[in-house]
Backbone as CSV, one residue per row, in Angstrom:
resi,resn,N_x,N_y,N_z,CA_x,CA_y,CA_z,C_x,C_y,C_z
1,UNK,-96.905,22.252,-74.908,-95.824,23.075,-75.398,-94.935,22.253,-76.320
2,UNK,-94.656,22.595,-77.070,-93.752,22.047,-78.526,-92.328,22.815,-77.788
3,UNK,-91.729,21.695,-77.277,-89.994,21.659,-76.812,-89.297,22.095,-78.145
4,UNK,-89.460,21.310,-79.588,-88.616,21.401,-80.787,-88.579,23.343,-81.390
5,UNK,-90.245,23.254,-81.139,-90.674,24.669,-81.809,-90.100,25.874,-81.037
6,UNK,-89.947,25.517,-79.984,-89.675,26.920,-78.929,-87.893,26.922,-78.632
7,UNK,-87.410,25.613,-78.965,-85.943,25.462,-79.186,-85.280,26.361,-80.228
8,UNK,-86.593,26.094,-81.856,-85.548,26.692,-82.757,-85.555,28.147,-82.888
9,UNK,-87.006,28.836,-81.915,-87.606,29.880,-82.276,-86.333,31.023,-80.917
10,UNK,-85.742,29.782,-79.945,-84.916,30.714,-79.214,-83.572,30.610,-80.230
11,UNK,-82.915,29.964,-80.719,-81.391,29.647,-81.720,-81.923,30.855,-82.474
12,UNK,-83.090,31.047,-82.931,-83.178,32.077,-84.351,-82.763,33.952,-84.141
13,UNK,-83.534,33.666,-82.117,-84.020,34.626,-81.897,-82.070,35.421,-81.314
14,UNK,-81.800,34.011,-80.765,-80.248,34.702,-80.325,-79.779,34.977,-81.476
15,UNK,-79.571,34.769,-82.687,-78.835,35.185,-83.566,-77.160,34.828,-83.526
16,UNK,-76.642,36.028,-84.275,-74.888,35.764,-83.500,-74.314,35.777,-82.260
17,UNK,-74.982,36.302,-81.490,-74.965,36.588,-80.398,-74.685,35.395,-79.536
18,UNK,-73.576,34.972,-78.749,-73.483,33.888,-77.686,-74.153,33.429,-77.054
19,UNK,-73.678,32.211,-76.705,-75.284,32.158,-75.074,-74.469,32.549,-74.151
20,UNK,-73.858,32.611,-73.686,-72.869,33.433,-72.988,-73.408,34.987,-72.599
21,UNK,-73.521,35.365,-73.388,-73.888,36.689,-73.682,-75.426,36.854,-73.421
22,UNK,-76.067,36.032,-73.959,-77.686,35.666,-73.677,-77.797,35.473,-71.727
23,UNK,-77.022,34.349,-71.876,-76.952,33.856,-70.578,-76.991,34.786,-69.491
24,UNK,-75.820,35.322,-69.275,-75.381,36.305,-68.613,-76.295,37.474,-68.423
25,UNK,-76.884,37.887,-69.200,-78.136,39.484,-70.037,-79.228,38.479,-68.915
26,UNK,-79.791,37.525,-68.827,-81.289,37.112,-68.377,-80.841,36.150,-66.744
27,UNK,-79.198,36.462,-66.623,-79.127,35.674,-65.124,-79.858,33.821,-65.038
28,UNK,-79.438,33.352,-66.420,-78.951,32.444,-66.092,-77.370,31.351,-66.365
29,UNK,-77.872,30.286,-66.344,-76.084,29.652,-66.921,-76.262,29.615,-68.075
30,UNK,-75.434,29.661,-68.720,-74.998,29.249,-70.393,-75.714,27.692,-70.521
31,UNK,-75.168,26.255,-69.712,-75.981,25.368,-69.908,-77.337,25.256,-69.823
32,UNK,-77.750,25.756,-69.341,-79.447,26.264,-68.843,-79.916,26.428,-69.885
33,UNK,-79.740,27.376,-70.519,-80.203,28.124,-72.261,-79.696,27.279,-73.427
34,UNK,-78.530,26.526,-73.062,-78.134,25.431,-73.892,-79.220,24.468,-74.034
35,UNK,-79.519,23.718,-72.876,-81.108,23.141,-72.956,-82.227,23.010,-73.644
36,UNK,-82.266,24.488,-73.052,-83.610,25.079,-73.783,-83.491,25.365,-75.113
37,UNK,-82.298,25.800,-75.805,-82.218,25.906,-77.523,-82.097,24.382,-78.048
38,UNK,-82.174,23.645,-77.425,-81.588,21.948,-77.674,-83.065,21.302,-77.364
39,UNK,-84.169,21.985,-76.704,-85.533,21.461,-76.583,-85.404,20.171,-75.403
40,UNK,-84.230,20.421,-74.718,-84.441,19.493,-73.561,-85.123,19.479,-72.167
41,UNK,-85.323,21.229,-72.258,-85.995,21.669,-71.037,-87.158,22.735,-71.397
42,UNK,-87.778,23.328,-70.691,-88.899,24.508,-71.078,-88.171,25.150,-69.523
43,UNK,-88.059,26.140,-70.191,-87.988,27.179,-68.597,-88.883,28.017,-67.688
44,UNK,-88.726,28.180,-66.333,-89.330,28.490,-65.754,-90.061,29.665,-66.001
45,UNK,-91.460,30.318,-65.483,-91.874,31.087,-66.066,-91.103,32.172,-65.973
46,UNK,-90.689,32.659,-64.812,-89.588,34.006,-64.658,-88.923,33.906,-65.690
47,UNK,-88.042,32.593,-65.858,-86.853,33.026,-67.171,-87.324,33.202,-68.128
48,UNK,-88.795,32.314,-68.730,-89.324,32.939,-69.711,-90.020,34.496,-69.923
49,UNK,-89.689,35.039,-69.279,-90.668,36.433,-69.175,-89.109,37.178,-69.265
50,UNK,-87.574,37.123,-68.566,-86.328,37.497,-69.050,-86.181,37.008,-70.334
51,UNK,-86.145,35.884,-70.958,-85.831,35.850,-72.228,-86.423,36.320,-73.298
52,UNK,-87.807,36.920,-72.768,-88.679,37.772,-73.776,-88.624,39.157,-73.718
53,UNK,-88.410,39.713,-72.498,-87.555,40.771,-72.537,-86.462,40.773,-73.104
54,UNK,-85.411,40.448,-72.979,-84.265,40.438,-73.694,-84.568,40.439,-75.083
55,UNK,-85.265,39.369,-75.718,-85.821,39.816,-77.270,-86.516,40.452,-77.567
56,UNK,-86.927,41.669,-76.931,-88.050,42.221,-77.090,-88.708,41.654,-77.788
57,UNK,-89.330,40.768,-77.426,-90.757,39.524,-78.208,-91.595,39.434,-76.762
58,UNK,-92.511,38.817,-76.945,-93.638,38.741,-76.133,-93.550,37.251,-75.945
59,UNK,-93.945,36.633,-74.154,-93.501,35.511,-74.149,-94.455,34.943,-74.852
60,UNK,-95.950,34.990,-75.036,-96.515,34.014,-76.322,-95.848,34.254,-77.469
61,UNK,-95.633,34.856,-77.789,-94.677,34.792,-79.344,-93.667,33.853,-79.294
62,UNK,-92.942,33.686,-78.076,-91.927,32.789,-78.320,-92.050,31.263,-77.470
63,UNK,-93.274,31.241,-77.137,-93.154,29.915,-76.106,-94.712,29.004,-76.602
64,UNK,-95.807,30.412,-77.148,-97.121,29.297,-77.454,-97.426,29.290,-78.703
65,UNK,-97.170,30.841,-79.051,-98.043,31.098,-80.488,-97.249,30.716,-81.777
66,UNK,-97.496,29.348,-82.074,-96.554,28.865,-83.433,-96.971,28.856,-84.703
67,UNK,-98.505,29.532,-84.906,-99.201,30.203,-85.988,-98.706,31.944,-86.588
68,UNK,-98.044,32.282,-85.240,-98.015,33.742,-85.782,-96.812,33.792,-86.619
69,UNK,-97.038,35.431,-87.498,-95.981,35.219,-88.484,-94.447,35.645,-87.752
70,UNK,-92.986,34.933,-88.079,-92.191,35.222,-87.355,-91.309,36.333,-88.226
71,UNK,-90.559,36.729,-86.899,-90.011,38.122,-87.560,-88.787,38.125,-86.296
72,UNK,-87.464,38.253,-86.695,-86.707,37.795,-85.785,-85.308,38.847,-85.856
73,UNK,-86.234,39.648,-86.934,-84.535,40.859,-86.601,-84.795,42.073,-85.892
């Protein structure tokens, strides 16, 4: 798993939107998701399957597949 790739592909995917706001929406902490947009952690599979819900993206879209084309609005 590419920590850098799946960091910038979550920053893109929150948009304006807070992590706060992110945070809170997928039940976890704000530092938690801080992490993970910072490529210091990979999250657990549950949170990854909430944070792909929340973007309506698919968790390979946002955690393996770094060939596919991105589309983030």
């Amino acid at each position: 798993m590419n920590k850098e790739a799946i960091a910038e592909k979550l920053v893109k995917l929150r948009g304006d939107k807070s992590r706060e706001t992110v945070a809170k929406a997928c039940g976890i902490s704000t530092s938690a998701l801080a992490m993970y947009e910072q490529g210091e952690r990979i999250p657990r599979d549950d949170i990854k399957i909430k944070l792909a819900k929340y973007y309506k993206r698919s968790v390979n879209f946002i955690f393996f597949d770094f060939n596919e084309h991105e589309t983030y609005s």
